[in-house]
N, C-alpha and C positions, 0 to 999 in steps of 0.2 A: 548169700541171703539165707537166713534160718527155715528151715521148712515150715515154721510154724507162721512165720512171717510171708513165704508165699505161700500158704494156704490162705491166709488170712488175705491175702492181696488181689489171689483167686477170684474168691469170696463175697469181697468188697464190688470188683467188678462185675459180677453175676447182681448183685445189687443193684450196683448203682444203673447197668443196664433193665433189669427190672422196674425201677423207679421211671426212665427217660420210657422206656417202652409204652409203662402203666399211662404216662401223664399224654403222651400220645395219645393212645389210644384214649382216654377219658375226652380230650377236645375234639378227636373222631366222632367218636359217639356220642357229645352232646350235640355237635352239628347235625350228626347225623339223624339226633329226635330233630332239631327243628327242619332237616329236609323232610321229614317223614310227615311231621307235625302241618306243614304247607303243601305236602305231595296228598294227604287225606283230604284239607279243605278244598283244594281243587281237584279230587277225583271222587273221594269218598270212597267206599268200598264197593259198592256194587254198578252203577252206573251203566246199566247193561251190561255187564261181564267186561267192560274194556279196562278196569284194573286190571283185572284178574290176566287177561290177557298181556298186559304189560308186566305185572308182577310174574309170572311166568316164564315170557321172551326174557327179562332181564335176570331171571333166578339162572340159566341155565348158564350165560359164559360167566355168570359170579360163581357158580360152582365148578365151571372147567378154570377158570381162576385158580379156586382156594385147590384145585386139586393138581394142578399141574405149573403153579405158578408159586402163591406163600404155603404151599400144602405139601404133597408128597415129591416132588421133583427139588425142589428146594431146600428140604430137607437130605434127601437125598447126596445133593449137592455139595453141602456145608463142610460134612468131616473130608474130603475128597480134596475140597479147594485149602483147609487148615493143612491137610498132609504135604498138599504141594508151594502152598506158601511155606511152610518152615524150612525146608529139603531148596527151591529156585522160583524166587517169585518172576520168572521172566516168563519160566513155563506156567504159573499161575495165570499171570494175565492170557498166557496163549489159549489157558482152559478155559478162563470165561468167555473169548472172544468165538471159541469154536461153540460152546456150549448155547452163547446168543444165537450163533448161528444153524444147529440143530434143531432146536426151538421153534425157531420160526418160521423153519421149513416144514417140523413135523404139525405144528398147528396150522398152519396154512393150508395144508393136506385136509387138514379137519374142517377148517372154515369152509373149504368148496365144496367139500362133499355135505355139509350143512345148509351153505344156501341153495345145492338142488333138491333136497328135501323141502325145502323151504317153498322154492319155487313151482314142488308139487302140490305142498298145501293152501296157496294162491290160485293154482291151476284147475283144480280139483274140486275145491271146496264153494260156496257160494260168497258173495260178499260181505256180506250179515252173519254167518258163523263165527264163531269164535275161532274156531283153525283158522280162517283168512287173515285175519286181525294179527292173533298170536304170530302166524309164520312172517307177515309182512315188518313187523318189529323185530322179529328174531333175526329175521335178514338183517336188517342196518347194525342188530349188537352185537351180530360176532363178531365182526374185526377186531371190537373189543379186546376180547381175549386176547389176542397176539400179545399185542402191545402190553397188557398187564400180567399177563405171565413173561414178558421178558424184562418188564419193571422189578417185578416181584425176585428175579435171577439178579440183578447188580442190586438189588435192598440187602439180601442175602451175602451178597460178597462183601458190603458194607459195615454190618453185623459183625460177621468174620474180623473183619479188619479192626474192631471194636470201636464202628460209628454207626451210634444208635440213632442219633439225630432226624436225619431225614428219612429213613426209611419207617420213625415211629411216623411222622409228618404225610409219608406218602397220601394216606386213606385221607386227609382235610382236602385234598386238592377236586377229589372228586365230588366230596359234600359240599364244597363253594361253588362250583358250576355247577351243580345241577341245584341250587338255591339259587342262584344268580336265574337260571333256566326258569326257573318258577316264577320265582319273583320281579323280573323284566323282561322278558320275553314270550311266554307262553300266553299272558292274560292280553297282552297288547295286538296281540298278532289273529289270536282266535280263541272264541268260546266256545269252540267241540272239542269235547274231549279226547277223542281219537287225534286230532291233528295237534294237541296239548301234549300227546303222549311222542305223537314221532318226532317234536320238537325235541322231546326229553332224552331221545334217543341220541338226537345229534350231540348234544350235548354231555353225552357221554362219551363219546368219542373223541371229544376235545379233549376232555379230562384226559384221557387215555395216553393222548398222545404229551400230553405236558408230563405225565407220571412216568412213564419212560424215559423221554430225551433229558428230563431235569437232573439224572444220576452221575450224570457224564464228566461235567464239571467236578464233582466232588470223589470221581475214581479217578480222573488224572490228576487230583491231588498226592493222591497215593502211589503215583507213576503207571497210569493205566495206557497202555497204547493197543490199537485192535491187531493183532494177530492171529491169524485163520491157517495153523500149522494143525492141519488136521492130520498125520500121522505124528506129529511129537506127542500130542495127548490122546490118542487112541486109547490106551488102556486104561486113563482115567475114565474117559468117556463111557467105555463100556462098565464100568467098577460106575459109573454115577447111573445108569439105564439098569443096571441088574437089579433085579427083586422088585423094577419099577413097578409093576402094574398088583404086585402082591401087598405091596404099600397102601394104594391107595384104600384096601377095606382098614386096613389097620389104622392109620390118621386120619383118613377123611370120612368115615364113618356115618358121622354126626352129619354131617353136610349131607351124604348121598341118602343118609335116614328124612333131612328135609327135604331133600327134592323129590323124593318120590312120596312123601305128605302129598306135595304139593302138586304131583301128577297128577295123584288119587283126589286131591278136592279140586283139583281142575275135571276128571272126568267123572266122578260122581256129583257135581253141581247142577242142579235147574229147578223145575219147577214141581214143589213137593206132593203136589197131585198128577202131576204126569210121571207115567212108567218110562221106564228104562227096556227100550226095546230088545238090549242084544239080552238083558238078562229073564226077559219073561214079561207077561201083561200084569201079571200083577208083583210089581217091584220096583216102587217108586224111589224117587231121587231122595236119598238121606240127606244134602245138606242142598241150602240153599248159595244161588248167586253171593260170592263176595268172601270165597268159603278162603280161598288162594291168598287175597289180599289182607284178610284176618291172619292167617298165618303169618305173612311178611311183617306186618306192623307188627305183632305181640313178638315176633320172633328177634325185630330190632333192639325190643326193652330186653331178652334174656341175654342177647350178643354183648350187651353193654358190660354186665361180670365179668362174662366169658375172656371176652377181650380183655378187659382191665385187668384180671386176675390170670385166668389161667392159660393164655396166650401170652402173656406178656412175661411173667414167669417162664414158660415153654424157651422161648423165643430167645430170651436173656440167658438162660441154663445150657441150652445146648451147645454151643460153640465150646463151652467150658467142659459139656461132659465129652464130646469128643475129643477134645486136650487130653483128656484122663482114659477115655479109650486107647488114643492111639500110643499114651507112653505105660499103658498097662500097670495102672495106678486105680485099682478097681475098689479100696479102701477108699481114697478121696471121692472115686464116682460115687458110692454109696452113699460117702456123709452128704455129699452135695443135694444128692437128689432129695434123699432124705429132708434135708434144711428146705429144699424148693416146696414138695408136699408137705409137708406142716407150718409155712407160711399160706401155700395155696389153703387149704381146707381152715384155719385161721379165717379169711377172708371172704374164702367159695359158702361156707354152711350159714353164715348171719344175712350175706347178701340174696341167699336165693330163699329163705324164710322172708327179710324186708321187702324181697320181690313180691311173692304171697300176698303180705299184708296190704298192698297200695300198690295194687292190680286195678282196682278199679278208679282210686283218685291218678295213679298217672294215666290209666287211659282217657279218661275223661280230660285231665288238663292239658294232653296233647294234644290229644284227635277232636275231641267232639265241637267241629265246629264246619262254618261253609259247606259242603255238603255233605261232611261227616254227622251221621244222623246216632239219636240215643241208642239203638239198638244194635248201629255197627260197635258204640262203646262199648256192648255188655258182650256182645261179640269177641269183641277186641280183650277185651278183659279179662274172661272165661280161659281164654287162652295164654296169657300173662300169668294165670295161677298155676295153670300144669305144666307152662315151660319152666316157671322158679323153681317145682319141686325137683328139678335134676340139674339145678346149676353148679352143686359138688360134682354132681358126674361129667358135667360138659367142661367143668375147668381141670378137672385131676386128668380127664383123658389126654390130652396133646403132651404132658409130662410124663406119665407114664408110658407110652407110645414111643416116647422120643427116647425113653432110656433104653428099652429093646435094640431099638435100632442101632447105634451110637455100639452095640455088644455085637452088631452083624446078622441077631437075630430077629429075620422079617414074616419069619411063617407063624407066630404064634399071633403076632397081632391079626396077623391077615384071616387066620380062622375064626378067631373070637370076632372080629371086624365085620367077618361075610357072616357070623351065625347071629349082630348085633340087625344088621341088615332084614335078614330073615325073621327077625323075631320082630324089628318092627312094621316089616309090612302084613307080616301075620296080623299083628294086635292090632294095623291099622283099619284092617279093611274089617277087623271083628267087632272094632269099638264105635266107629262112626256110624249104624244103626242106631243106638241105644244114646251116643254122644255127639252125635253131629262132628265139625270139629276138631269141639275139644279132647275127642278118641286120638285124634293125630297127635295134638301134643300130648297127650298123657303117655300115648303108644311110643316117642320121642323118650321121653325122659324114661320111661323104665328098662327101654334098649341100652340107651347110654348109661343108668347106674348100674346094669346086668353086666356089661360089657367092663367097666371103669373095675367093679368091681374083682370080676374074675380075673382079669388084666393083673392088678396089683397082687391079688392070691399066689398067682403062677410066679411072678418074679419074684417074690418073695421065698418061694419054696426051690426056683429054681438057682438063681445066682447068690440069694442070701449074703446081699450088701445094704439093707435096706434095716435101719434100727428101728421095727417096727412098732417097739416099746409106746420111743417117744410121741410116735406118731398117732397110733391108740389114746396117748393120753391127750395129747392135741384135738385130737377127735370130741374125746368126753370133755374135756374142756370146754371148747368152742360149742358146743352141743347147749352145756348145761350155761352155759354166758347166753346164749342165743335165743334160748325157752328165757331167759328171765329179760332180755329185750325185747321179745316179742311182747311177753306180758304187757311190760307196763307203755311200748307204743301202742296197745291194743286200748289200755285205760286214756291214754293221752286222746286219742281218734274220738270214743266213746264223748269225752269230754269237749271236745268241741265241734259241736254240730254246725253243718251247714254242706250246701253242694253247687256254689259258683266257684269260678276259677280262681278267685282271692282264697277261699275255702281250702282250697285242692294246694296251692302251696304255701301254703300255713301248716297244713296237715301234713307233707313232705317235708317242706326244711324244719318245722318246729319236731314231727316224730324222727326226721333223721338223727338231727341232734340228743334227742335222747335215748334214741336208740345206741347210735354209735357210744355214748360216752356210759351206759348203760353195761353196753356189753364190752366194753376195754376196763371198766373197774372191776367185774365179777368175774372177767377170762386174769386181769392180774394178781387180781386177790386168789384164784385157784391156784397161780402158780405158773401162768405162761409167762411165757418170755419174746414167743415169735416176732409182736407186734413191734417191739424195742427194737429187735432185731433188724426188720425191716428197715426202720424209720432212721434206726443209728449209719445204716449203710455197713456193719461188720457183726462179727460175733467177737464177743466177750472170750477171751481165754478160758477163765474159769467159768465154763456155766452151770447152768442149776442141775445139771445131771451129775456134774462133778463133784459140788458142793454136796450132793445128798448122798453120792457115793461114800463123800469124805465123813459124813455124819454116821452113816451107817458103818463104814472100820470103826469109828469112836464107841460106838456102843457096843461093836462085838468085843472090843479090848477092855 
């Protein structure tokens, strides 16, 4: 086969799993507004603190999840399992089999030592505090974890194998039961919200267990059988645990930057005339009940990009850039990546400006309704503005991050990682006096473009496989197409007034469409290419860098 022809085949495939990945995830996350959109009317956001307290309990095994399940252990995982599939898939399947089994011994350690914390904050605390509540929910979600961090372990191996399919699929399973949960079960059974919430709980755990055990079938497709030869794979083992825990600031970042948001307007939340005792008599509560729950909702509409774009791209890219790691072929890992970030920023810069603009009509046509009040909306909203202004950052991070890795090199992100951390809980706790909040997200996003940024600087100066030309221009591209989309959805809004929910999507699918077609005629007419690119599934042989190189010999001669 021509090298040109398997680059091109590569390529195709890093595509077309981009594409399965994207379209996944897009049915995730529209499900996932309307659990969010029925999880608000029946709780609302403040409801005595008992969102707050469930958005909480359920942030913490979603983030030992994303960080030890589709996050840094999985990652991890991937080029490790490619080196041993090419070389004896016998000992492959032994590596997953031990690797499930590692897993769930080492999370299970974590689970117990979880619910006696747990059990102290029951013990301890009164019935009516919000610790009692939080620890009583947090008890029944951890199991959780297990199960979806060992889901997230054979999605991964699935990937690998180049089956997008079900593992884009996995995240619909959890959004249908607990919509299901909402929707016939919770209202029938009881109208306290508390007992609405431990309903929700169970029902996570269903989920859980279906996301798990559903992969089984589709690896013994692939001749999967369990094998627990725990000295055959020893040294993968250890080569998949090294650098593990330096990892986690470097990919997971973003997520331990929202959970500790989420800490801080859990324990700066109550009553804005009463002091805050540990900090002095005079130094009252900066934000109000419902601060947590505001987070989670605005934080679901920025995940929606994130996911579509720069996850899904991530996720599609890697298995291919470590193909090119490990046969030290560091020319294709550059153009690759390269192609990945200038599709990703293509896509990440118009959608988190559109996020901006219709902040407050999606909040509104989501949420504001049953006991979603107008002010949780502007709430809700307010924070939908300053999570979209970093949604380049939150989508270029997991690609950039991944390409480090994939080179062996885990200390660079892990510094920049732990200094993105630090610089957001600084700006957190400095901004929510003056912003309530909206300090947390705003403090979010400027960690993450700080980080995304210097991230991309250093690789670039360091491995210099990256044509940072095209990418600059991609940049000002998509920039100057995006200010002229915004424009004129800006005039389209202006021009039809109104604020009921017919209003709100009229104003989204009518300003979508001219936005989108808006800014795909003036990023073409500048001269991009990326979007074809995408859309065709391959790159063109000759492209437009080619061609203008070819123009430019014409005129020197």
């Amino acid at each position: 086969m021509p090298a040109s022809d398997s680059k091109q085949g590569r390529r195709k495939k890093m595509l077309r799993g981009t594409l399965i990945i994207g379209l996944g995830t897009l049915l995730s996350r529209l499900l996932g507004m309307f659990r969010d959109a029925a999880t608000a009317a029946m709780l609302g956001m403040s409801v005595g603190g008992i969102m707050d307290s469930f958005v909480l309990a359920f942030r913490l095994p979603d983030i030992a999840r994303r960080l030890f399940g589709d996050g840094t252990l999985s990652i991890s995982f991937i080029p490790v399992f490619t080196n041993v599939w090419q070389q004896d898939q016998q000992k492959a399947w032994s590596l997953l089999s031990v690797m499930l089994a590692w897993v769930f011994l080492f999370l299970t350690g974590f689970v117990i030592l979880g619910e006696i914390l747990c059990g102290i904050g029951f013990t301890f605390f009164h019935p009516d505090s919000k610790v009692y509540l939080t620890a009583h929910l947090l008890a029944l979600l951890l199991p959780y974890l297990i199960l979806i961090c060992m889901a997230a372990i054979t999605s991964a191996t699935l990937q690998t194998l180049g089956h997008f399919s079900l593992p884009a699929a996995i995240p619909l399973i959890l959004n249908i039961i607990w919509l299901l949960g909402i929707l016939l079960l919770a209202p029938y059974f009881t109208n306290d919200p508390a007992l609405q919430c431990y309903l929700l709980t169970l029902c996570i755990l269903v989920a859980g267990v279906i996301q798990f055990f559903i992969h089984f079938p589709f690896l013994k497709a692939y001749g999967f059988h369990l094998d627990l030869g725990f000295s055959n794979v020893a040294k993968e083992i250890r080569q998949i645990f090294h650098g593990f825990f330096p990892q986690l600031f470097g990919l997971m970042s973003m997520q331990l930057n929202i959970l500790s948001a989420s800490g801080i307007a859990w324990l700066f939340t109550g009553s804005q005339e009463e002091t805050i005792r540990w900090l002095g008599r005079f130094v009252t509560f900066p934000m109000r009940s419902g601060a947590v729950s505001a987070i989670y909702y605005s934080e679901r509409l920025y995940e929606f990009p994130q996911g579509l774009i720069g996850l899904a791209i991530a996720t599609a890219i890697y298995p291919l850039l470590s193909q090119h790691a490990a046969r030290k072929n560091f020319a294709a890992l550059g153009e690759d990546l390269s192609l990945g970030l200038r599709i990703q920023f293509v896509l990440s810069i118009p959608a988190g400006v559109g996020l901006m603009l219709m902040s407050e009509k999606l909040a509104h046509l989501l949420f504001q309704r049953g006991a979603f009040t107008p002010d949780d909306m502007a709430r809700t909203a307010d924070l939908i503005f300053w999570f979209g202004s970093g949604v380049w950052a939150f989508c270029s991070l997991p690609i950039v991050v991944r390409a480090f890795y994939v080179l062996g090199d885990i200390w660079i992100p892990f510094r920049i990682g732990l200094m993105s951390c630090v610089l957001n809980l600084v700006l957190g706790l400095l901004l929510i006096w003056h912003m309530e909040e909206q300090g947390l997200a705003l403090a979010a996003s400027i960690a993450a473009g700080s980080q995304s940024l210097v991230l991309f600087l250093i690789f670039v100066k360091k491995y210099r496989q990256i044509d940072i030309k095209s990418i600059l221009l991609v940049i000002i591209r998509s920039s100057i197409a995006t200010f002229s989309m915004a424009l004129m959805v800006a005039i389209q809004m202006k021009s039809l007034p109104g604020e009921s929910s017919v209003d709100d999507v009229i104003h989204i699918v009518f300003g979508g469409i001219v936005g989108i077609f808006v800014y795909a005629v003036v990023y073409r007419f500048l001269g991009g290419r990326e979007l074809g690119i995408l859309l065709r599934g391959r790159v063109k042989k000759k492209t437009y860098r080619q061609r203008d190189r070819k123009r430019q010999q014409k005129k020197e001669r």
